[in-house]
C-alpha positions in Angstrom: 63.5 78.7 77.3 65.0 78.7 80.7 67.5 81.7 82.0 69.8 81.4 84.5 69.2 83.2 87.9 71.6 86.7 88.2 74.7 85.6 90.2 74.6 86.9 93.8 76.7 90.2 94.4 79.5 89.2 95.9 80.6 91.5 99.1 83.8 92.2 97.4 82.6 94.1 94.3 80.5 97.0 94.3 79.9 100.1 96.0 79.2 98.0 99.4 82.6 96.5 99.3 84.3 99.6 100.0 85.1 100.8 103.6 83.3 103.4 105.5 84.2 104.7 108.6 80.1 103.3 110.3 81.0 100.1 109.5 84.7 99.7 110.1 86.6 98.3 113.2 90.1 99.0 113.0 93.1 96.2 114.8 96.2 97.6 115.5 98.9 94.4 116.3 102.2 94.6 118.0 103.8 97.7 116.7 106.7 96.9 119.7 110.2 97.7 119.4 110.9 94.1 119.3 109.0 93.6 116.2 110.4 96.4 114.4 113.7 95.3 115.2 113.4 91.9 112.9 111.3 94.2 110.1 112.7 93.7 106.7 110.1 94.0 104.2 109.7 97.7 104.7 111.4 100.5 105.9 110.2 100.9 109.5 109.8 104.5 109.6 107.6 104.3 107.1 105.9 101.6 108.9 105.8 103.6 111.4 104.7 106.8 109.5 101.6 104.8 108.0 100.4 103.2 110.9 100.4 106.5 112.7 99.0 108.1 110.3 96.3 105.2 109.7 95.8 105.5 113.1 95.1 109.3 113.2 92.7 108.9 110.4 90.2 106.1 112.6 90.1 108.5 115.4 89.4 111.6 112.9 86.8 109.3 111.4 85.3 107.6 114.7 86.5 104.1 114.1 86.9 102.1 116.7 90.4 101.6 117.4 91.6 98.6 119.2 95.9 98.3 120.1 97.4 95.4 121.1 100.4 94.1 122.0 102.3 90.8 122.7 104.0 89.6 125.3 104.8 93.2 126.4 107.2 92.7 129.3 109.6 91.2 126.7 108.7 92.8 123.3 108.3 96.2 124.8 105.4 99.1 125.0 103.6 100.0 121.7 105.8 102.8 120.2 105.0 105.9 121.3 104.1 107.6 118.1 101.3 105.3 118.1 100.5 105.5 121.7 100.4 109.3 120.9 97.0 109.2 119.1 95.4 107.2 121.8 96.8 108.8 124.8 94.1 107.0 126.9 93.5 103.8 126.1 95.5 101.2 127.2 96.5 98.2 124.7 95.4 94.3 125.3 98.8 92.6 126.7 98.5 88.8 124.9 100.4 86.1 125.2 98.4 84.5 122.5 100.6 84.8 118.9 97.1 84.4 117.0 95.6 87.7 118.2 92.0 86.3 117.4 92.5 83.6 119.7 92.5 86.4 122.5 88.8 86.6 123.5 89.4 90.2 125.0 90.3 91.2 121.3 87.8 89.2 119.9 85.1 90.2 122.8 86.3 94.1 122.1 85.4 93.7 118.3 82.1 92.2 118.4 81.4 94.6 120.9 81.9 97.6 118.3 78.7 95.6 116.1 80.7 96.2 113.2 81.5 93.4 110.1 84.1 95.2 108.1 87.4 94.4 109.9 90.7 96.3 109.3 94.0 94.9 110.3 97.2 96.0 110.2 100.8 94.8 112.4 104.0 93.0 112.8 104.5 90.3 111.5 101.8 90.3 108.3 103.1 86.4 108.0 102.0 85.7 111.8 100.0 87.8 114.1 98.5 89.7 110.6 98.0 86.6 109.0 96.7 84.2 111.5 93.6 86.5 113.0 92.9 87.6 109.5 92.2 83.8 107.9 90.1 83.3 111.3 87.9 86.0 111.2 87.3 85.6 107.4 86.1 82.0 108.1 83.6 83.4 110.9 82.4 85.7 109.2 84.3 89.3 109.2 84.8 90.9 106.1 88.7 91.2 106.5 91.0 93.8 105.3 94.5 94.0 105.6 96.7 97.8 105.1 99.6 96.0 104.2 101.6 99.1 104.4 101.2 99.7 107.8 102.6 96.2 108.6 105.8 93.8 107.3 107.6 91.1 107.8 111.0 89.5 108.9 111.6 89.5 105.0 110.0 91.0 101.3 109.1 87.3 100.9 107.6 86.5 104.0 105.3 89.7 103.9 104.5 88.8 100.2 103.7 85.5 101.1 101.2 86.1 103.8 99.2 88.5 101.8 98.9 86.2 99.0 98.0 83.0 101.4 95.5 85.9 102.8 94.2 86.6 99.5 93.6 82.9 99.0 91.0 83.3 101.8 89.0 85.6 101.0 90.9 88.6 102.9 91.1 92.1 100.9 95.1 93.7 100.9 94.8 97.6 100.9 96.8 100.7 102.2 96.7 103.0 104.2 95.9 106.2 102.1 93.0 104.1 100.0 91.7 103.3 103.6 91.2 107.3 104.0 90.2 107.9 101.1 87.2 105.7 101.1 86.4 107.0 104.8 86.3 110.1 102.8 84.8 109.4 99.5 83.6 112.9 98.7 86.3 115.6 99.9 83.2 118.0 99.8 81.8 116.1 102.8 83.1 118.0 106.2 80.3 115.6 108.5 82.9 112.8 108.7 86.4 114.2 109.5 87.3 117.8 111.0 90.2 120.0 108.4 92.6 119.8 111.2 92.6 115.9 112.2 92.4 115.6 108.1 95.7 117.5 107.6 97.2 115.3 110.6 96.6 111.9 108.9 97.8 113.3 105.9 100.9 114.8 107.0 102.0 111.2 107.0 101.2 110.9 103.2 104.2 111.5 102.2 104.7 114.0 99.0 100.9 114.4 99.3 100.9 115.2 102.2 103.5 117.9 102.2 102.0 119.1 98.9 98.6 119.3 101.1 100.1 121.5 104.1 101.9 123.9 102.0 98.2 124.6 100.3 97.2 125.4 103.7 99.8 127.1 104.5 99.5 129.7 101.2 95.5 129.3 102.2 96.2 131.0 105.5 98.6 133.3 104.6 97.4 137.3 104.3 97.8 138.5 101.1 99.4 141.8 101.4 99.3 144.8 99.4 102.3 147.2 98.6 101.1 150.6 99.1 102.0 152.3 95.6 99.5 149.4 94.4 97.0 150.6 96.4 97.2 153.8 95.0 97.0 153.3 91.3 93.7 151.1 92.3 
């Protein structure tokens, strides 16, 4: 009696399918004042907040971080927020809408020798959406934080991350990023406490929660002196 062969793992199942700041590259795409201005599927200072914070956990981690921009003279600098956490470096300028169409980009990713591709930026039905079906078909395991991008509507964002889903492209966010960078909050090789706490300042009611903890952590107990005393 014959038995069939054990299907193949499949790269988006098991413990290999989950991120880890060796084998991520992290795309940041035209987070310009003139795509925030048309942003309607999100709140844009929360877009804002999670990229930023998305941002501050790849440099925490050592991700390779690479900004772009489109069309800059006309769209406008990457937002300072973001320009913040990479002081230094200075974004690719396209003209291109399909990032992965840029060979800089493209050239600055395979560079970094890494498979598992992170995306995040304005529009997620254009310049998320278009590099992300590319890079899936040659190859990059894509995933997309689709709360640190939006589109020009709640439909158009919803759209593009099911057409992505359709090829093979993983939707995440931010936080689920981190935490899989993390994966044991017992480790202290990957991240230091103090670029931790700034990524997760940006989480919200966690992330408030988390810097009043440190805060009572750090603050000296003191002792009234008629307790002393009695002791």
């Amino acid at each position: 009696m014959s038995t069939s062969p054990s299907p193949s793992p499949s790269p988006k199942t098991g413990l290999e399918a989950l991120l880890t700041p060796e084998e991520s590259v992290l795309v940041l795409i035209d987070h310009q004042p003139y795509q925030f201005a048309n942003l309607h599927s999100h709140e844009p200072m929360m877009v804002t907040s999670n990229v930023v914070g998305l941002a501050k956990a790849a440099k925490g981690y050592g991700v390779p971080t690479i900004l772009t921009t489109v069309v800059e003279d006309r769209g406008g600098l990457l937002i300072q927020p973001l320009q913040d956490v990479f002081p230094d470096q200075k974004p690719i300028n396209r003209t291109f809408i399909n990032t992965w169409e840029d060979q800089v980009v493209v050239d600055a990713v395979k560079a970094t020798g890494r498979k598992k591709l992170i995306l995040a930026g304005l529009w997620t039905e254009i310049c998320v959406a278009m590099p992300a079906i590319q890079a899936a078909g040659e190859g990059f395991d894509v995933y997309v934080v689709t709360d640190a991008s939006g589109g020009v509507s709640a439909e158009a964002h919803d759209m593009a991350v099911r057409r992505m889903v359709q090829a093979g492209v993983v939707p995440v966010t931010w936080l689920a990023v981190m935490g899989e960078w993390q994966r044991d909050w017992a480790r202290t090789d990957r991240i230091t406490p103090e670029d931790q706490l700034a990524a997760l300042a940006h989480a919200g009611a966690t992330g408030i929660a988390t810097l009043w903890e440190q805060q009572l952590l750090n603050t000296p107990v003191t002792v009234a002196a008629g307790t002393a005393a009695r002791a």
